[in-house]
C-alpha positions in Angstrom: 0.0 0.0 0.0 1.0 3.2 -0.9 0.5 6.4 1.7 -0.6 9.2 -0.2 -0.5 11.9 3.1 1.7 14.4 3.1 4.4 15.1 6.1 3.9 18.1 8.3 6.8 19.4 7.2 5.0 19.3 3.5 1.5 20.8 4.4 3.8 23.7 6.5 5.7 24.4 2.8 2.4 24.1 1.3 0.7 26.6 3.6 3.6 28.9 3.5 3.9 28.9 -0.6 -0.2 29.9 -0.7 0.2 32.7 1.9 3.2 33.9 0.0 1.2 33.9 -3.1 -2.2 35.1 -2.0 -0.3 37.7 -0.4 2.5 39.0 -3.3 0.6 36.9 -6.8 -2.7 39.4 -7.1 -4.7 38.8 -10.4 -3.4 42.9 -11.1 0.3 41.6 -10.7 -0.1 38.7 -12.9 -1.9 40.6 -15.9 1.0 43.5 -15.4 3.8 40.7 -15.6 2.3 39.0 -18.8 2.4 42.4 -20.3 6.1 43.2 -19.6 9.2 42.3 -22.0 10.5 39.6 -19.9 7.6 38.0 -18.2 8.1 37.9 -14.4 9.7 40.3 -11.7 13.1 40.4 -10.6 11.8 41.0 -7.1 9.8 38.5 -6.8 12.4 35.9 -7.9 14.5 36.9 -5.2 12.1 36.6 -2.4 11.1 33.0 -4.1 14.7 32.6 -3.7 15.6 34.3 0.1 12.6 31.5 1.0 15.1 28.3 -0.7 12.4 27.8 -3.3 14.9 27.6 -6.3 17.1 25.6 -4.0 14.5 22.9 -2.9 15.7 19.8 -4.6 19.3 20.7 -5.5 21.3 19.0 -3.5 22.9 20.1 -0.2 26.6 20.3 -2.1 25.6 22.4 -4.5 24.2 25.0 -2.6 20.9 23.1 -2.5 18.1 22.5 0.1 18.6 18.6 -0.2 15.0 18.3 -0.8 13.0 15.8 -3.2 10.4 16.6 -6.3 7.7 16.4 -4.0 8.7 19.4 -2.1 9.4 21.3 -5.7 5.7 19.6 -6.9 3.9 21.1 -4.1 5.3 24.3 -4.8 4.4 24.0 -8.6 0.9 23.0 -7.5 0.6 26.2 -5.6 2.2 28.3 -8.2 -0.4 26.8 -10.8 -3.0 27.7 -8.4 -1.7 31.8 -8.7 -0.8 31.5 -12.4 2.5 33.1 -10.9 4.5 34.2 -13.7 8.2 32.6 -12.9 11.0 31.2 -14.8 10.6 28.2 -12.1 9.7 25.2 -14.7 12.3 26.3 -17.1 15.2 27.1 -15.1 14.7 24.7 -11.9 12.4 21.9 -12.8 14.0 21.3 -15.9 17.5 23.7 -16.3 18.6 22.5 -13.1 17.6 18.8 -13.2 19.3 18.3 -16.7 22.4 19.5 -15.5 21.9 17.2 -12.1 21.2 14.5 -14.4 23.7 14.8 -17.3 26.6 17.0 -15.6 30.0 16.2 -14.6 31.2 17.0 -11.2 33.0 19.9 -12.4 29.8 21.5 -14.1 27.3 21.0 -11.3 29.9 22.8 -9.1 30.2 25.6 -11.3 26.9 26.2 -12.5 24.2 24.7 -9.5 25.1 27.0 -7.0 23.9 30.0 -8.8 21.1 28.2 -10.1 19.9 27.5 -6.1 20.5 31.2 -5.4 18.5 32.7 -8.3 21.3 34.5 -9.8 21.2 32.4 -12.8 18.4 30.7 -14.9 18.6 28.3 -17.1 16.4 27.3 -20.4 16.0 24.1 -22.4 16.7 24.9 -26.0 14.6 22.1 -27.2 12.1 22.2 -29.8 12.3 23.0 -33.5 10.5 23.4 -36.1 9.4 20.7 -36.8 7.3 20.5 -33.0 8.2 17.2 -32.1 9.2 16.3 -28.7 10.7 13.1 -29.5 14.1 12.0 -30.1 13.4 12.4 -34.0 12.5 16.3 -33.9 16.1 16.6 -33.1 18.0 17.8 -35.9 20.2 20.6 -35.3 24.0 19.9 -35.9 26.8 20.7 -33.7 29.4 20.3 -36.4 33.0 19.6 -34.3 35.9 21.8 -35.2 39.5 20.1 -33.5 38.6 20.6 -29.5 35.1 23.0 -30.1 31.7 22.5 -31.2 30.2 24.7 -33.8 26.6 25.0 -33.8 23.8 26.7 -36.6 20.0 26.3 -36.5 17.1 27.6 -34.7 15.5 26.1 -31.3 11.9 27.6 -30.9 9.2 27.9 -28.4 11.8 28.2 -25.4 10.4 28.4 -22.3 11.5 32.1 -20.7 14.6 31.3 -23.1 14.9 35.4 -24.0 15.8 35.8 -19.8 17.5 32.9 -19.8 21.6 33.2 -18.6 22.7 29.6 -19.7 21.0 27.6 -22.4 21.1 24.1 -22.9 20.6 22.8 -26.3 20.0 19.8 -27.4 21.9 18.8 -30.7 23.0 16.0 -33.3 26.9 15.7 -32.9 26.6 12.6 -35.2 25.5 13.8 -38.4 24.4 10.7 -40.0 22.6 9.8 -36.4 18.8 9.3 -36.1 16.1 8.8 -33.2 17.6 9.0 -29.5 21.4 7.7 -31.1 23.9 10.4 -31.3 21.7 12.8 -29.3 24.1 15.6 -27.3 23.6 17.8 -24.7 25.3 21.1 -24.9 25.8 23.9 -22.3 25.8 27.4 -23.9 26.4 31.3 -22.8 22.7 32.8 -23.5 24.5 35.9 -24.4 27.6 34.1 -26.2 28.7 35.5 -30.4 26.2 34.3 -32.4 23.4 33.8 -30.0 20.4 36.1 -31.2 16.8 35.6 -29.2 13.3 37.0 -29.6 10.3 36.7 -27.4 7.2 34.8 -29.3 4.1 36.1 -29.2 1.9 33.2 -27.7 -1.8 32.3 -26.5 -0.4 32.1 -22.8 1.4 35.3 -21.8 1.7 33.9 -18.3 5.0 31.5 -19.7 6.7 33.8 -22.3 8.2 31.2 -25.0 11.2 32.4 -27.4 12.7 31.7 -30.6 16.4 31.4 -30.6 18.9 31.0 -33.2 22.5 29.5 -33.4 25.2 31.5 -36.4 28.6 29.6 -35.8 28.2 29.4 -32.0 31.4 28.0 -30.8 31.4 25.9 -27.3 34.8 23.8 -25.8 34.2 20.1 -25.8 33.8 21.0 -21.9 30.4 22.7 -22.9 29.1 18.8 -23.0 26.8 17.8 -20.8 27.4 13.8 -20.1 29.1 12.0 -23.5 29.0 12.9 -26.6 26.0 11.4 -28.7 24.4 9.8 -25.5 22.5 12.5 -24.1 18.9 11.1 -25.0 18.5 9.4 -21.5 19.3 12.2 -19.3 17.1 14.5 -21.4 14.4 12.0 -21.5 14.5 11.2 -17.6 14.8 15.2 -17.4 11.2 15.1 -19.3 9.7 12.9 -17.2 10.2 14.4 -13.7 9.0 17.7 -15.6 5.6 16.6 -16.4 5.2 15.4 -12.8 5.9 18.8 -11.7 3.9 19.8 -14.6 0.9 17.9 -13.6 1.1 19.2 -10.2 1.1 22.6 -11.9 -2.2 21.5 -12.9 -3.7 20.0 -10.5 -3.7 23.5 -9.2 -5.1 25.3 -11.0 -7.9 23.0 -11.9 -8.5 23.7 -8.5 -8.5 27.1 -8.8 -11.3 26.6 -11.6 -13.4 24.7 -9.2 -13.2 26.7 -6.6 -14.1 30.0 -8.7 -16.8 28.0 -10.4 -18.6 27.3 -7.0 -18.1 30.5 -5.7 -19.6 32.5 -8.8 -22.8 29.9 -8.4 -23.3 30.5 -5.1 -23.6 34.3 -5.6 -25.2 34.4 -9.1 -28.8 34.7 -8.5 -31.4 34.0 -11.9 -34.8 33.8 -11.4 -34.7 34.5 -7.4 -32.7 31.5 -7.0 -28.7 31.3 -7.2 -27.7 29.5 -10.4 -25.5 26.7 -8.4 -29.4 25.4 -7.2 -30.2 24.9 -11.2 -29.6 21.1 -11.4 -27.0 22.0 -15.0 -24.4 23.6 -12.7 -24.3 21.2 -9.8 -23.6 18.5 -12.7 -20.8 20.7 -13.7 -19.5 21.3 -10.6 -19.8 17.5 -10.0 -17.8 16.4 -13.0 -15.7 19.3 -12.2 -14.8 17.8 -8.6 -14.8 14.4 -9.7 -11.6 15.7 -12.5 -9.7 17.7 -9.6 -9.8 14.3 -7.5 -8.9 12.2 -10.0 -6.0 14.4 -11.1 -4.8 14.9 -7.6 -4.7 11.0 -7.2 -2.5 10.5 -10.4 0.0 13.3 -10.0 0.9 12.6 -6.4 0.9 9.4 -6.9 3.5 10.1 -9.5 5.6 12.5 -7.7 5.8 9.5 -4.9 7.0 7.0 -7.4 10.0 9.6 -8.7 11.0 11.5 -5.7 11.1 7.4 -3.7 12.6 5.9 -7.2 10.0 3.9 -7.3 9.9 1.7 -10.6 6.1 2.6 -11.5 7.4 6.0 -12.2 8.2 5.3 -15.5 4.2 4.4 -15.6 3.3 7.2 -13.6 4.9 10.2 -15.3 3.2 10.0 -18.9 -0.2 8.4 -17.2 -0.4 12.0 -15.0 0.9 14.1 -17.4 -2.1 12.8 -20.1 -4.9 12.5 -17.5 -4.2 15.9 -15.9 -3.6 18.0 -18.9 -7.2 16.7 -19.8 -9.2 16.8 -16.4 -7.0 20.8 -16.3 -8.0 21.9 -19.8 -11.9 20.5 -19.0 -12.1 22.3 -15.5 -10.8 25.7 -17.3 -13.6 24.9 -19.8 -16.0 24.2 -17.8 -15.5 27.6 -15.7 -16.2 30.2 -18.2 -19.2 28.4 -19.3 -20.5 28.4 -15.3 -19.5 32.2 -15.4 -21.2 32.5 -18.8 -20.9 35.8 -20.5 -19.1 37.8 -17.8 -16.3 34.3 -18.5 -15.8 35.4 -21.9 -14.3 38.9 -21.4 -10.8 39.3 -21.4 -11.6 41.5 -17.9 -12.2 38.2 -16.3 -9.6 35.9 -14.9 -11.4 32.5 -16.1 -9.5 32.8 -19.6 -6.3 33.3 -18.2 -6.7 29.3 -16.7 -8.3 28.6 -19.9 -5.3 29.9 -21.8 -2.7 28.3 -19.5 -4.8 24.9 -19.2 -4.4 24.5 -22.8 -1.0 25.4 -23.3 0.0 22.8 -20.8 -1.7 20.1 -22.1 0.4 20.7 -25.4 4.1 21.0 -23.4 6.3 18.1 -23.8 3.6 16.4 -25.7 -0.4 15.8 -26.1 -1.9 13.4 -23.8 -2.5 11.3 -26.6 1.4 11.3 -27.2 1.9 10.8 -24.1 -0.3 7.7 -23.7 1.4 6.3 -26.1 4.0 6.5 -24.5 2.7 4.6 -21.2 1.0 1.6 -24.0 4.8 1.6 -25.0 6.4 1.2 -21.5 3.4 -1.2 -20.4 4.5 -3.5 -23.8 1.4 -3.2 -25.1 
């Protein structure tokens, strides 16, 4: 049997995160910070940081807190709750993780600490044109030259990649390589020669996304991240504690739609009666509860099975990240048609969630994708 409750210590970090939020994260500050050039507030990121939040699961050595993904999850799940606008998914969940995963010694000295302490933030250069998660999307070259990598193409949709202070891109070092062989990792100055970035214009402004392109960047051979041409598994096992946290992220704000959703019905009076009496909205609110449950029982389940090592969290990952993308995006539906008209307005917060919800279940790959991904573990 598994135990599912949290530790004091956990529901204490939880409490704290919310206060934090509800107190600093107003609707006002969130719509002023997906307005601005880079997407979140330097301020902000430091008191995350003065409270170990960036820190939580690095390591004690490398400046870290020594915590687990759990700890990290439950702050995501708060920060979803907020819609707080952070570089936290890009630079800590994943940035930091990949360079726990795939680093040397020597690198995880030299970059982690910063990392822990806010002063730098990482990005995933990822994604091309193409779209494609998978191994096979991969097709930039990193063309070696003697003792240096040389590196031309374009990585796009980069989460908070125009703030970003180190990059790390993912590249074909074997030319004639395909799917996950000959799959590199490399670490890159965001600001190096021949590093140009521009901020996308996307549906959620809450997680600004960039486009960056590569002209004869040269990295040393140090700038690897693991082995040459073997970087695949780290990246991969990088992905898949990232939608855990991700489905956390989810989970709260799915919450966040319920709770709005039975709020506005209890104070929404038609016809002398509030609407949340009308039989239509408590079936809503029903299905609605029935998703959050569900949701929360898959991603903390899966954040048990990775931050104990469990072997189901192969399983668990890509089964959380599908089922809570869906039961998210559904909730975030679900609430501007409970609001009805007054939902629809870009005045209201509802399609803020909706935005986010749907952008989320697209990252790292649809829930279909992602199912087929758990059919593929399972053998099926």
């Amino acid at each position: 049997m598994v135990d599912f409750a949290f530790s004091e210590e956990q529901d204490m970090l939880r409490a704290t995160a919310r206060r934090f939020l509800e107190d600093k994260v107003s609707s006002q500050v969130v719509r002023r910070l997906m307005e601005s050039e880079t997407g979140f507030d330097e301020k902000l990121w430091a008191d995350i940081a003065a409270q170990g939040w960036q820190a939580m699961a690095i390591p004690e050595e490398y400046g870290g807190a020594g915590f687990t993904l759990m700890e990290q999850a439950i702050l995501m799940e708060e920060m979803g709750r907020a819609l707080f606008p952070v570089p936290y998914l890009s630079s800590i969940v994943l940035g930091a993780d990949l360079i726990l995963t795939a680093g040397s010694s020597e690198q995880k000295k030299d970059l982690l600490p910063a990392v822990a302490s806010g002063e730098r933030r990482v990005a995933l250069a990822h994604l091309e044109e193409n779209g494609a998660w998978g191994a096979s999307g991969v097709t930039m070259i990193a063309k070696r030259d003697g003792d240096t990598f040389v590196l031309d193409g374009t990585k796009t949709f980069v989460i908070d990649g125009h703030t970003a202070d180190t990059l790390a891109v993912v590249v074909r070092t074997d030319e004639g390589s395909v799917g996950d062989q000959g799959v590199s990792l490399l670490v890159v100055d965001a600001v190096a020669a021949g590093v140009s970035r521009r901020r996308l214009e996307t549906m959620d402004m809450t997680r600004k996304q960039a486009e960056i392109v590569f002209s004869g960047v040269r990295v040393p051979e140090t700038a690897l991240l693991g082995q040459a041409g073997a970087g695949w598994a780290a990246l991969q096992g990088s992905l898949d504690r990232a939608i855990v946290a991700l489905a956390f992220e989810q989970v709260g704000g799915a919450q966040k739609c319920l709770d709005m959703s039975v709020e506005y019905a209890k104070a929404r009076v038609q016809f002398g009666r509030p609407i949340g009496s009308f039989q239509a909205i408590k079936h809503k609110c029903a299905d609605m509860l029935v998703d959050v449950e569900s949701a929360k029982s898959a991603a903390y389940y899966a954040g048990w099975a990775v931050s104990t090592g469990d072997a189901e969290s192969a399983i668990a990952a890509p089964l959380a990240k599908s089922f809570c993308s869906e039961a998210y995006f559904h909730c975030a539906a679900e609430n501007i048609q409970i609001h009805g008209g007054i939902g629809f307005t870009w005045e209201h917060d509802a399609h803020l969630y909706f935005k986010r919800a749907k952008t989320d279940e697209l990252l790292f790959g649809t829930p279909a994708q992602h199912r087929a991904v758990l059919a593929d573990r399972l053998g099926l």
